[in-house]
SEFIZA-3560 file (N, C-alpha, C; in Angstrom, 3 decimals):
REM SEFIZA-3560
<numar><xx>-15.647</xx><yy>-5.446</yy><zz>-15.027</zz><atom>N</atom></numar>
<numar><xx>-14.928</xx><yy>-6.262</yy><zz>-14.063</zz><atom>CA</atom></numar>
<numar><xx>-13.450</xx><yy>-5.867</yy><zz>-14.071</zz><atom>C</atom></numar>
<numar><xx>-13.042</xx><yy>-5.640</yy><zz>-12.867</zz><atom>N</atom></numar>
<numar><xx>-11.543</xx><yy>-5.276</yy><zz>-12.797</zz><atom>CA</atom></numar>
<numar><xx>-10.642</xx><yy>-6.683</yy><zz>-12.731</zz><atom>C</atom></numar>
<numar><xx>-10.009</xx><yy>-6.511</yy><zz>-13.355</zz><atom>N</atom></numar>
<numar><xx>-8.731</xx><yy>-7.347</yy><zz>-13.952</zz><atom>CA</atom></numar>
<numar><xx>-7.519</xx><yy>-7.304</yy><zz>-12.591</zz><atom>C</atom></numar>
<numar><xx>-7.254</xx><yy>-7.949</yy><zz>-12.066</zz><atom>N</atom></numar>
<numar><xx>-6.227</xx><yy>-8.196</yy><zz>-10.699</zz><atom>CA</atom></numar>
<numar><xx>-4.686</xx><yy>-7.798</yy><zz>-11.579</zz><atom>C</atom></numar>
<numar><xx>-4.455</xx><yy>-6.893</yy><zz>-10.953</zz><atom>N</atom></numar>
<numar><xx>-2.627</xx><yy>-6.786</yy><zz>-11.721</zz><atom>CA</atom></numar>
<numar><xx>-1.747</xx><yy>-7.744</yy><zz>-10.239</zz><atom>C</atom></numar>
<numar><xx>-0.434</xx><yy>-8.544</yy><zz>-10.823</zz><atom>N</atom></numar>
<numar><xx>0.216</xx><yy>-9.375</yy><zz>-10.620</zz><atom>CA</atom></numar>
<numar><xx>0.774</xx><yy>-8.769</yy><zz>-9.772</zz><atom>C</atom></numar>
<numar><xx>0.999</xx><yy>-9.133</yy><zz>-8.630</zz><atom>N</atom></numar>
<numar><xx>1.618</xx><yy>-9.230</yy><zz>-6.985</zz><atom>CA</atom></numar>
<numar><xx>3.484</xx><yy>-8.709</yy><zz>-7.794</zz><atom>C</atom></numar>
<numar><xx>4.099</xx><yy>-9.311</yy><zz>-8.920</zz><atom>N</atom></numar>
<numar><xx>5.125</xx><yy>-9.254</yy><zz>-9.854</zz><atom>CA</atom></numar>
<numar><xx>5.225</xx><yy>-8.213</yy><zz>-10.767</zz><atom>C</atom></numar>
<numar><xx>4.421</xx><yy>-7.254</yy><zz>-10.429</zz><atom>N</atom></numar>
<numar><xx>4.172</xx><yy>-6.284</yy><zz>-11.583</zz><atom>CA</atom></numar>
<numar><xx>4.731</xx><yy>-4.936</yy><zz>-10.747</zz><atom>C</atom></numar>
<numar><xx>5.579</xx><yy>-3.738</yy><zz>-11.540</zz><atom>N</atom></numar>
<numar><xx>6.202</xx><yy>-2.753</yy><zz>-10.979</zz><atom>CA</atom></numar>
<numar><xx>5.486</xx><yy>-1.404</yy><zz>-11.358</zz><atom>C</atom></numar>
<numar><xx>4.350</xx><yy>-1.029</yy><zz>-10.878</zz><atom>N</atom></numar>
<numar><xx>3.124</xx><yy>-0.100</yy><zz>-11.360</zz><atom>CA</atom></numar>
<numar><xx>4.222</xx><yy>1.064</yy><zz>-11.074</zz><atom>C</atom></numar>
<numar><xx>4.201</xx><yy>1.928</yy><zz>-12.166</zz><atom>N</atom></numar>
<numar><xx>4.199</xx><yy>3.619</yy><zz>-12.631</zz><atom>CA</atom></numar>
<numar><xx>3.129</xx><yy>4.167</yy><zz>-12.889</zz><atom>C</atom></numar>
<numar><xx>3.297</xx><yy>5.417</yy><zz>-12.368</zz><atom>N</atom></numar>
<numar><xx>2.187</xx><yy>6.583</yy><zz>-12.911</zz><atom>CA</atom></numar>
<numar><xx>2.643</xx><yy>6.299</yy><zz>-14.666</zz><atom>C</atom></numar>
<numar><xx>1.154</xx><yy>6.562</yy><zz>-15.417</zz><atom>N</atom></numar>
<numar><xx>1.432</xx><yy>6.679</yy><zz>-16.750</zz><atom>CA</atom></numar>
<numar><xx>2.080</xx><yy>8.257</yy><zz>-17.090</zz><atom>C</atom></numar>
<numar><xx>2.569</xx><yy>8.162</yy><zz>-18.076</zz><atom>N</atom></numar>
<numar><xx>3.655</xx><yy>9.180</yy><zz>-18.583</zz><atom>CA</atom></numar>
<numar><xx>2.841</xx><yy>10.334</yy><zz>-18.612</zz><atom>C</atom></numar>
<numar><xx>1.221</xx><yy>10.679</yy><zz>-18.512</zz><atom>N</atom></numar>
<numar><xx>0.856</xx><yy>11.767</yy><zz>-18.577</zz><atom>CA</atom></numar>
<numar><xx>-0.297</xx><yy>12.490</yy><zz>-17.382</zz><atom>C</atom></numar>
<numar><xx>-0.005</xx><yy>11.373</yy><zz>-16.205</zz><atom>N</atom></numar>
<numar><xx>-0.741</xx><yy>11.356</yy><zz>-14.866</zz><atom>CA</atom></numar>
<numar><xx>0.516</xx><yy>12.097</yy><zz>-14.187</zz><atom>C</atom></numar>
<numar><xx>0.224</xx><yy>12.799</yy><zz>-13.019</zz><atom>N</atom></numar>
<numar><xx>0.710</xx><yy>13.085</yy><zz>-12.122</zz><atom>CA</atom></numar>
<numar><xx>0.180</xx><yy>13.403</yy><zz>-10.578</zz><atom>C</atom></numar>
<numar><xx>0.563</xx><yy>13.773</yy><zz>-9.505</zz><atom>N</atom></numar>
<numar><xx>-0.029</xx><yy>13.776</yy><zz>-8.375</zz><atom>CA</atom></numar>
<numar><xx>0.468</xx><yy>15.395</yy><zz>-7.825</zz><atom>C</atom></numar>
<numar><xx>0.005</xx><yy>15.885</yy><zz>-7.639</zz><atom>N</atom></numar>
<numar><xx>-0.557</xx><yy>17.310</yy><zz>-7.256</zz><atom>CA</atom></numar>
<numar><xx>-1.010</xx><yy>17.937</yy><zz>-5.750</zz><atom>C</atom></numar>
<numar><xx>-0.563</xx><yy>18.611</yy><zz>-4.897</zz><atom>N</atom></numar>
<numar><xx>-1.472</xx><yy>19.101</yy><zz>-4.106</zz><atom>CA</atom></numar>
<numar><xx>-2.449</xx><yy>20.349</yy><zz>-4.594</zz><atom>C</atom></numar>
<numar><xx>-3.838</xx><yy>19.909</yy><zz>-4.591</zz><atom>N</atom></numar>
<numar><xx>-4.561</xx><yy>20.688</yy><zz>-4.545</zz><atom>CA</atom></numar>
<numar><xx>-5.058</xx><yy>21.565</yy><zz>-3.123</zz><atom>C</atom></numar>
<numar><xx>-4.328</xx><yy>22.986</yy><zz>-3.106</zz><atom>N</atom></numar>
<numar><xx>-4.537</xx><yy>23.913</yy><zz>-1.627</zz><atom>CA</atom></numar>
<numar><xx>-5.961</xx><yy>23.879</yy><zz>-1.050</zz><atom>C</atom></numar>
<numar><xx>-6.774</xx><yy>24.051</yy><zz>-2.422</zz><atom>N</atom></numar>
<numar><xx>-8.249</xx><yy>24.685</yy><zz>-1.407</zz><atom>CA</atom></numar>
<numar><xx>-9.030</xx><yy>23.204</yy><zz>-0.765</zz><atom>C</atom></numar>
<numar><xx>-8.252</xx><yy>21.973</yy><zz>-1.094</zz><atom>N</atom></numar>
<numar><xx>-9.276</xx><yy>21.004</yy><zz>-0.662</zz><atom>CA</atom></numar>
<numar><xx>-7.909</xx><yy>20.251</yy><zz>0.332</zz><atom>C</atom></numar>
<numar><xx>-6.925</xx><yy>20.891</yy><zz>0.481</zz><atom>N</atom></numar>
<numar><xx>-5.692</xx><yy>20.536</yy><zz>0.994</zz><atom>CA</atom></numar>
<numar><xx>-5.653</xx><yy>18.798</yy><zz>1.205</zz><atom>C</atom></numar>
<numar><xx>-5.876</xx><yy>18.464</yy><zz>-0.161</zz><atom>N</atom></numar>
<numar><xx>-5.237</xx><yy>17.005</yy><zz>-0.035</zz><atom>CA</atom></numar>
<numar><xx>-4.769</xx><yy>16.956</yy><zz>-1.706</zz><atom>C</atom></numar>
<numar><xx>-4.080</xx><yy>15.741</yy><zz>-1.855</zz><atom>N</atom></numar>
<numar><xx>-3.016</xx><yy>15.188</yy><zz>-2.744</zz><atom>CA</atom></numar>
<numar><xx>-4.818</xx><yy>15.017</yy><zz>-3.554</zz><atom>C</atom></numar>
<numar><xx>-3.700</xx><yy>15.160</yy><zz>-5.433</zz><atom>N</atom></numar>
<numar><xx>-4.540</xx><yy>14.867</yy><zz>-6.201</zz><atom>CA</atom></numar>
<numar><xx>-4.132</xx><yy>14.210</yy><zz>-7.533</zz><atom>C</atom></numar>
<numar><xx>-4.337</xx><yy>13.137</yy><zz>-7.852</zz><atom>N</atom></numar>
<numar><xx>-3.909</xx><yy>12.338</yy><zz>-8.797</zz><atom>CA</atom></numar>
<numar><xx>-4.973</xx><yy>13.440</yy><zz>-10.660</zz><atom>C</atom></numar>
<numar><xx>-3.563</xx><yy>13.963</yy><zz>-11.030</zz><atom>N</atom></numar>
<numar><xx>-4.471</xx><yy>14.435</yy><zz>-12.519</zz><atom>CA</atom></numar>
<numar><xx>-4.061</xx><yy>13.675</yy><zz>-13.682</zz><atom>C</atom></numar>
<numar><xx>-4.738</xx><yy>13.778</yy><zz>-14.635</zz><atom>N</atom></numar>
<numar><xx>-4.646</xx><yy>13.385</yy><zz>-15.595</zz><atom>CA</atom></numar>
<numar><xx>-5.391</xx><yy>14.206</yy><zz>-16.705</zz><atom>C</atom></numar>
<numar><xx>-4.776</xx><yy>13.584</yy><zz>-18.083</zz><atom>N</atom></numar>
<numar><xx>-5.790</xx><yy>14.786</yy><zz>-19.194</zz><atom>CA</atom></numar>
<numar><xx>-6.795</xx><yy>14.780</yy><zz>-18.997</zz><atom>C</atom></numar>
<numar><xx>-7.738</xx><yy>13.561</yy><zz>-18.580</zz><atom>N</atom></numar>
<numar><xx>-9.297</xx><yy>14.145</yy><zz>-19.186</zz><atom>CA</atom></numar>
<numar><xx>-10.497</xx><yy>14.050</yy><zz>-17.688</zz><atom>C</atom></numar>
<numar><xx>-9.266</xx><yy>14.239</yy><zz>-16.534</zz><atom>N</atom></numar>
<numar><xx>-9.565</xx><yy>14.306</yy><zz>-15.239</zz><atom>CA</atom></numar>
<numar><xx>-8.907</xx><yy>14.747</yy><zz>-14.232</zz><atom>C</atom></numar>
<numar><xx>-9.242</xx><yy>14.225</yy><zz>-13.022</zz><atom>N</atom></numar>
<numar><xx>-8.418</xx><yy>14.504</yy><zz>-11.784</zz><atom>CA</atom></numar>
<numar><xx>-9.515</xx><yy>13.517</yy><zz>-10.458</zz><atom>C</atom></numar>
<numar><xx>-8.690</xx><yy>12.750</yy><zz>-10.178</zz><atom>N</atom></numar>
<numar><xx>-8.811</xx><yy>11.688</yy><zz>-8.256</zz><atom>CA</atom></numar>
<numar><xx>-8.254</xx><yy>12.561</yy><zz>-7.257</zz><atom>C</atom></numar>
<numar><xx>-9.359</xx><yy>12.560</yy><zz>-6.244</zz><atom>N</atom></numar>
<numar><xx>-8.736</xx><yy>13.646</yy><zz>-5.105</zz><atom>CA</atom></numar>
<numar><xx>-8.293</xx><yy>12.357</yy><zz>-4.390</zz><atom>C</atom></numar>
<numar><xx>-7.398</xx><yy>12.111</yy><zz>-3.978</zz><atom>N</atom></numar>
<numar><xx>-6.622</xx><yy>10.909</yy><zz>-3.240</zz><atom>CA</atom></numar>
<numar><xx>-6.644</xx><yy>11.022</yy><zz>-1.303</zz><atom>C</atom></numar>
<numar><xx>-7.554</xx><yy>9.919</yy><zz>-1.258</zz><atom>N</atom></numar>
<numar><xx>-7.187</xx><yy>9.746</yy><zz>0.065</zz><atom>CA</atom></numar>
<numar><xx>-5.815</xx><yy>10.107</yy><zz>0.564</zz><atom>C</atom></numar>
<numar><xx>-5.098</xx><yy>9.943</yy><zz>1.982</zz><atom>N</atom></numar>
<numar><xx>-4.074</xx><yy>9.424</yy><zz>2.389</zz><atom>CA</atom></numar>
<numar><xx>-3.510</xx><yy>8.435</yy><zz>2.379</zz><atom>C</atom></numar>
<numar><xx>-3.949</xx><yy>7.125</yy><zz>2.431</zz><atom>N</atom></numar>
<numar><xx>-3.852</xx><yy>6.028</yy><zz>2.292</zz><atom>CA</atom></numar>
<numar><xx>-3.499</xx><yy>5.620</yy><zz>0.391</zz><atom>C</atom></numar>
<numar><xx>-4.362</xx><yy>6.352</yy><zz>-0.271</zz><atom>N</atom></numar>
<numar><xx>-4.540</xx><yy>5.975</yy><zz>-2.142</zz><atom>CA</atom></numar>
<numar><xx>-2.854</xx><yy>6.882</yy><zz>-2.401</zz><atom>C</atom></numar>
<numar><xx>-2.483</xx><yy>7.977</yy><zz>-1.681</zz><atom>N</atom></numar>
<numar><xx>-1.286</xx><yy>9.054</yy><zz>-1.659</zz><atom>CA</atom></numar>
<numar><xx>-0.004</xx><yy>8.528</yy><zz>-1.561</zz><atom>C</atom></numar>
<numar><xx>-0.091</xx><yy>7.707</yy><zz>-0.244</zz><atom>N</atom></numar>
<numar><xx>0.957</xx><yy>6.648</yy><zz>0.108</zz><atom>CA</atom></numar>
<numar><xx>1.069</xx><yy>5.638</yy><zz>-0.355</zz><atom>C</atom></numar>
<numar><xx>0.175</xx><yy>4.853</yy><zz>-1.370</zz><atom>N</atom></numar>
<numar><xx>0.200</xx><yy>3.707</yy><zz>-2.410</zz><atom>CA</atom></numar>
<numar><xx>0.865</xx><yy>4.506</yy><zz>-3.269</zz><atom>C</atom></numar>
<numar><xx>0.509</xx><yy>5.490</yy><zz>-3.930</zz><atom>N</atom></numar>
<numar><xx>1.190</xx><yy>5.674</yy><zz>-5.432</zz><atom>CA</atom></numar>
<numar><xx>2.447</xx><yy>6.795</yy><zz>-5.275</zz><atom>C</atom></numar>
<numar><xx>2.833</xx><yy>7.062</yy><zz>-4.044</zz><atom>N</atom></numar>
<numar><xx>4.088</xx><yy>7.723</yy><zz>-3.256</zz><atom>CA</atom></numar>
<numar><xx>4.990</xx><yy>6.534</yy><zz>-3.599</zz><atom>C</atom></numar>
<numar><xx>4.822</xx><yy>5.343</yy><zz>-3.336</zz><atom>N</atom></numar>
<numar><xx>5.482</xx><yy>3.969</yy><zz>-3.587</zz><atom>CA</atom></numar>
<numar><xx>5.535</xx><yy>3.049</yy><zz>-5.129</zz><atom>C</atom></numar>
<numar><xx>4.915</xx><yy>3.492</yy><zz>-5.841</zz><atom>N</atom></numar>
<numar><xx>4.448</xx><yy>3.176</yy><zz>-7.148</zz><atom>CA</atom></numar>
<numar><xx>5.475</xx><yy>3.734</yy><zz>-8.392</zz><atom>C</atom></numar>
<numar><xx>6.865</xx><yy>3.440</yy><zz>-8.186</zz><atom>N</atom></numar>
<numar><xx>7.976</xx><yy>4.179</yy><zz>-8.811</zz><atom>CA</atom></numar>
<numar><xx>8.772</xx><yy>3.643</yy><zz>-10.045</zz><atom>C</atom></numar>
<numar><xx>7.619</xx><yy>2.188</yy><zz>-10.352</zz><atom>N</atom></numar>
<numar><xx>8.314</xx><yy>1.746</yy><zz>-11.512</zz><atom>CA</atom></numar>
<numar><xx>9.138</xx><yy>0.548</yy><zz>-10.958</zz><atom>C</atom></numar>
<numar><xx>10.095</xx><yy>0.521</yy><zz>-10.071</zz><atom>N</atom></numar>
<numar><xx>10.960</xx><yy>-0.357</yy><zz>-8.987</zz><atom>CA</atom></numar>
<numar><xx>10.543</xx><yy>-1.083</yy><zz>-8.172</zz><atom>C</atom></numar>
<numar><xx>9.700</xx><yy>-0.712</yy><zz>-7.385</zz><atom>N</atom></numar>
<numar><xx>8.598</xx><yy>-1.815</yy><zz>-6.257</zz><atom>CA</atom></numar>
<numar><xx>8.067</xx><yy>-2.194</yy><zz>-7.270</zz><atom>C</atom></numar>
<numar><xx>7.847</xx><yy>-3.512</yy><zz>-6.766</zz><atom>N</atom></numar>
<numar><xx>6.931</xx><yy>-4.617</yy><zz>-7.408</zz><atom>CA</atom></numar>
<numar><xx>5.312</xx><yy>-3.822</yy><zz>-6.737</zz><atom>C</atom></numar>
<numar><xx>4.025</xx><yy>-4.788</yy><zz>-6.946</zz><atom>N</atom></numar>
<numar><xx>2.870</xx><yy>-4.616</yy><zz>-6.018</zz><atom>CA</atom></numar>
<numar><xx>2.971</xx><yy>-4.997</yy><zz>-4.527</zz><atom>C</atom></numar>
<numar><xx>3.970</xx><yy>-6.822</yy><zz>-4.756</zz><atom>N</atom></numar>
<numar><xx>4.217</xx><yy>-6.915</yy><zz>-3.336</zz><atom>CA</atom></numar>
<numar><xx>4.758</xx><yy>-6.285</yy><zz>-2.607</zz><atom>C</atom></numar>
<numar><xx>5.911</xx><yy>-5.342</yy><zz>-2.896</zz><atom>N</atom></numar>
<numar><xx>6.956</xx><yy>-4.621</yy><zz>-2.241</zz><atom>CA</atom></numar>
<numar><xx>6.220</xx><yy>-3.366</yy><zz>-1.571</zz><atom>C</atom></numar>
<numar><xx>5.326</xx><yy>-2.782</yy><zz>-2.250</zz><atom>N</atom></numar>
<numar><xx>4.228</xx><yy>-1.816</yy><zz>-1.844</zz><atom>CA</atom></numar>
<numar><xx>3.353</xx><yy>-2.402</yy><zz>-0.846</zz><atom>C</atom></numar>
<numar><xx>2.648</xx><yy>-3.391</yy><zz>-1.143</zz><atom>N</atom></numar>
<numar><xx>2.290</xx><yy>-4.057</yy><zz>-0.082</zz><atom>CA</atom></numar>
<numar><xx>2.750</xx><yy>-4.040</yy><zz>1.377</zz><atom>C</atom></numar>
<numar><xx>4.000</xx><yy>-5.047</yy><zz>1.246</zz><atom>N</atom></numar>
<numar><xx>5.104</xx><yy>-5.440</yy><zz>2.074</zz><atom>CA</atom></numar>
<numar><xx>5.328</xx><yy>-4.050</yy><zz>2.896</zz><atom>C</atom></numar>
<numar><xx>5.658</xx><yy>-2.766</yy><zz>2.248</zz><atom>N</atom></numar>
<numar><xx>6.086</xx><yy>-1.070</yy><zz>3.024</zz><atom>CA</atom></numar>
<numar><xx>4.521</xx><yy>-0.776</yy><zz>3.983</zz><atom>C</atom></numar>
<numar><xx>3.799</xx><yy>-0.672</yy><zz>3.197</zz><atom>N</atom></numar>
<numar><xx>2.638</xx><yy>-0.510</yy><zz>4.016</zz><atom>CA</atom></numar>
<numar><xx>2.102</xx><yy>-1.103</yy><zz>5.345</zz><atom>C</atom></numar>
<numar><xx>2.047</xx><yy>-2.668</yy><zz>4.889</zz><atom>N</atom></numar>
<numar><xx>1.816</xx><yy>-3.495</yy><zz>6.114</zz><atom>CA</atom></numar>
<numar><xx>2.582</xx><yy>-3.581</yy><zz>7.279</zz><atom>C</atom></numar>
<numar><xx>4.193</xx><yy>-2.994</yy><zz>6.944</zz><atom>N</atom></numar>
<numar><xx>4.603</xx><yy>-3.186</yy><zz>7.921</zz><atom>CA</atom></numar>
<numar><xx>4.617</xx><yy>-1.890</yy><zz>9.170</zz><atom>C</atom></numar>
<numar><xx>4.235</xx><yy>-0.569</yy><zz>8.061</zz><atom>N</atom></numar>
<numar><xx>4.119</xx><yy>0.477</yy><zz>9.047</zz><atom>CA</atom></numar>
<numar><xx>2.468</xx><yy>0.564</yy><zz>9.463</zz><atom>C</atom></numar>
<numar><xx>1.633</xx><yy>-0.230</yy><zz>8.952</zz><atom>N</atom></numar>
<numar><xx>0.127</xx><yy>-0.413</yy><zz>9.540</zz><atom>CA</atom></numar>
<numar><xx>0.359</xx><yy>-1.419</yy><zz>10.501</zz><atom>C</atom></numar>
<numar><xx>1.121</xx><yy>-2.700</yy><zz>10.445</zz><atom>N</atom></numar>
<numar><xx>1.116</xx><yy>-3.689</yy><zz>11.398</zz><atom>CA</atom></numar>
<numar><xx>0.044</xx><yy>-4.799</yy><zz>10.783</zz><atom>C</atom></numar>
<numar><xx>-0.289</xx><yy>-4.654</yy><zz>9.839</zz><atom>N</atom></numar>
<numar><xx>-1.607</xx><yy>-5.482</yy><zz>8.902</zz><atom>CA</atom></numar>
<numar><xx>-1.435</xx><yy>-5.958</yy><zz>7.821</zz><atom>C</atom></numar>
<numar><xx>-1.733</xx><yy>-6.958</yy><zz>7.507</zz><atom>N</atom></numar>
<numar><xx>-1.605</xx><yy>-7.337</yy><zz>6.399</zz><atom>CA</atom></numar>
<numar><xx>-2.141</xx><yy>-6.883</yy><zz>5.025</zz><atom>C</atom></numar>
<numar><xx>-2.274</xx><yy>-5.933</yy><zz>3.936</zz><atom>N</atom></numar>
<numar><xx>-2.781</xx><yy>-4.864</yy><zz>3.417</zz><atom>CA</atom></numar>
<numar><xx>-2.610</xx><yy>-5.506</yy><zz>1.944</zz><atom>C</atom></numar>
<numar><xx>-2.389</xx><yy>-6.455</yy><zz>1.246</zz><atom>N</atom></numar>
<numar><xx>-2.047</xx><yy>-6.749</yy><zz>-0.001</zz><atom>CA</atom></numar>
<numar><xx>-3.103</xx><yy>-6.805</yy><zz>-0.666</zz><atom>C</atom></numar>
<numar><xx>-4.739</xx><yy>-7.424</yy><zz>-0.321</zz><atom>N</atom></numar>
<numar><xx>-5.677</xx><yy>-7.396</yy><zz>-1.095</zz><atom>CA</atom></numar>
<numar><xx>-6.062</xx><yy>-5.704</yy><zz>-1.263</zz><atom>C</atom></numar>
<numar><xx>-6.108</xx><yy>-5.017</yy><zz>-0.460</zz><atom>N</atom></numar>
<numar><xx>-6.405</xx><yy>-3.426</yy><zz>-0.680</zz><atom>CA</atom></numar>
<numar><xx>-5.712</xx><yy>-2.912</yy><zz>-1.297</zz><atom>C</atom></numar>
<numar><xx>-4.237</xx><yy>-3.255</yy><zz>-1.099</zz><atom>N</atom></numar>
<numar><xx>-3.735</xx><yy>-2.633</yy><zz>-2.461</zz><atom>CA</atom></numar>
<numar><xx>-3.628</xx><yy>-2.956</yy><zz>-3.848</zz><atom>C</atom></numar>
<numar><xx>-3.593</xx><yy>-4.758</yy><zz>-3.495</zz><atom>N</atom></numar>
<numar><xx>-3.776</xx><yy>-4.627</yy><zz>-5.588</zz><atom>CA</atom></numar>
<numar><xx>-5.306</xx><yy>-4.547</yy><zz>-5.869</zz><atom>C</atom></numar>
<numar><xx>-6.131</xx><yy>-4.291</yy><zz>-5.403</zz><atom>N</atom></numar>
<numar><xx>-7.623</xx><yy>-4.128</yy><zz>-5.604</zz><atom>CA</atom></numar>
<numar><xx>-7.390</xx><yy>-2.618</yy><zz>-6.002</zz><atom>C</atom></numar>
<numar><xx>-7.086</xx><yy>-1.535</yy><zz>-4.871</zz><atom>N</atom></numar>
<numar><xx>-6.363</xx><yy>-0.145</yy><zz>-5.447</zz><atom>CA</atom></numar>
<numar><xx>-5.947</xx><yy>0.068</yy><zz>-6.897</zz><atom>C</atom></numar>
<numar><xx>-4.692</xx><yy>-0.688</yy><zz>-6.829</zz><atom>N</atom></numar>
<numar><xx>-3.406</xx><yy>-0.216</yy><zz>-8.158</zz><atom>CA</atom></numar>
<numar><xx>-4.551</xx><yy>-1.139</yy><zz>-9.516</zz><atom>C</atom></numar>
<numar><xx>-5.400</xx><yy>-2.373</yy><zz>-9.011</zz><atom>N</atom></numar>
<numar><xx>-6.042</xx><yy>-3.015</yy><zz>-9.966</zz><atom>CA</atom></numar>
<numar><xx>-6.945</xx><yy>-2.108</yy><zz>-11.004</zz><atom>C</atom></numar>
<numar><xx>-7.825</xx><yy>-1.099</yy><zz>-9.985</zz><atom>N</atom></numar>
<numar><xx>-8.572</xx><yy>-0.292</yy><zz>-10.358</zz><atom>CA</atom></numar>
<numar><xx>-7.980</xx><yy>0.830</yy><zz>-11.488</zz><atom>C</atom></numar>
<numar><xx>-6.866</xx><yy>1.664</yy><zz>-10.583</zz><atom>N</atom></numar>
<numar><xx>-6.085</xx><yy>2.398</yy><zz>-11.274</zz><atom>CA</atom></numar>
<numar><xx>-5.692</xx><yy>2.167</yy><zz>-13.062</zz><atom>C</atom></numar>
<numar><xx>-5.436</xx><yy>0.344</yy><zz>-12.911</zz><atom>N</atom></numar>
<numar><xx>-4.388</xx><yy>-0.122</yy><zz>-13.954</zz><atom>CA</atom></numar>
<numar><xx>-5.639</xx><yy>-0.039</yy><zz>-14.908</zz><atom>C</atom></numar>
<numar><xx>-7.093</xx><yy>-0.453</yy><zz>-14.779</zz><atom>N</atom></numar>
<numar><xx>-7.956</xx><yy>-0.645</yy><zz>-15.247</zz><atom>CA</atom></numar>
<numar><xx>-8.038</xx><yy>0.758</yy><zz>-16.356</zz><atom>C</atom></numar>
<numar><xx>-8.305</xx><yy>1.841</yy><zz>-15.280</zz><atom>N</atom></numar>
<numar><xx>-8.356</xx><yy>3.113</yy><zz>-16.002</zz><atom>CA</atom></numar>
<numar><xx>-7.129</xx><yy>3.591</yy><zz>-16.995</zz><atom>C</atom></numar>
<numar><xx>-6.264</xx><yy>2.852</yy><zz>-16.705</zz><atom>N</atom></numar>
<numar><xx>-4.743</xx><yy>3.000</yy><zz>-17.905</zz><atom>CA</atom></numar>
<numar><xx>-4.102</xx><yy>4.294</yy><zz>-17.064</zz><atom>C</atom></numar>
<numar><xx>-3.679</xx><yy>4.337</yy><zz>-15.763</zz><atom>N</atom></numar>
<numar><xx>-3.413</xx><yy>5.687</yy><zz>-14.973</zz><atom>CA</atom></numar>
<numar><xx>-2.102</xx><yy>5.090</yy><zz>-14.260</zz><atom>C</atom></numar>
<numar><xx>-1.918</xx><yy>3.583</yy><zz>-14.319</zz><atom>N</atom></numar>
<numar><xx>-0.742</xx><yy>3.226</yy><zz>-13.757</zz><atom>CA</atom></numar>
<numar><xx>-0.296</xx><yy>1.840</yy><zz>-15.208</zz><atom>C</atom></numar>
<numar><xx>0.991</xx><yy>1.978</yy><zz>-14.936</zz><atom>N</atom></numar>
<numar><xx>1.164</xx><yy>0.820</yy><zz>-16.363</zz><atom>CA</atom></numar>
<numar><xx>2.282</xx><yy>-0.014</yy><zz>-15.262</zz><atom>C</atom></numar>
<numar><xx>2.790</xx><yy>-1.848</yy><zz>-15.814</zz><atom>N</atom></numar>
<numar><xx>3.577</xx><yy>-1.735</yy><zz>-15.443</zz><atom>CA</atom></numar>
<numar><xx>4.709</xx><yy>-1.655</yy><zz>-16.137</zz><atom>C</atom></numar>
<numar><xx>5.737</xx><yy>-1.235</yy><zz>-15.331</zz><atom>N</atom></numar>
<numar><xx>7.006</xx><yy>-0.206</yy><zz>-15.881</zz><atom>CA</atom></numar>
<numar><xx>8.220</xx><yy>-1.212</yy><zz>-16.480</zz><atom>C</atom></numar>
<numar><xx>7.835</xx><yy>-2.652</yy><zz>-16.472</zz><atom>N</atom></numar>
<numar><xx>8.599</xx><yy>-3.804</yy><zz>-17.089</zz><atom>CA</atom></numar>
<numar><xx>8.746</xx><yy>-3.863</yy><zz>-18.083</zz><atom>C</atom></numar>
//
């Protein structure tokens, strides 16, 4: 069961994740040591925003307003998942 991270919480990539373009599948790719997430566009532009400084809401808040939608359950369901796997911490 995934654990909901706090609307108050300022998600970072963990210190040994990073995001990558991979050429031959020409999309963004979240790696890590004992893996790699080929990242939607949408999962790209969540953790493009994920800088330690934005809160979850504030990520939220950027998104929804250039979708026109209200987007907050998709993203902390997103960053929830992430936080689960220990791939985002928050940076507080």
């Amino acid at each position: 069961m995934t654990a909901t991270i706090a609307p108050t919480a300022r998600p970072a990539l963990w210190r040994l994740a990073r995001i990558s373009f991979d050429p031959v599948r020409k999309q963004q790719v979240l790696l890590y040591p004992e893996g790699a997430i080929l990242l939607n566009d949408t999962g790209a532009e969540i953790l493009a925003l994920c800088d330690g400084k934005r809160t979850v809401a504030d990520v939220a808040a950027a998104l929804g307003a250039k979708y026109g939608a209200d987007v907050t359950a998709d993203v902390t369901e997103y960053l929830s998942q992430l936080a689960d796997r220990e791939l985002i911490r928050d940076a507080v």
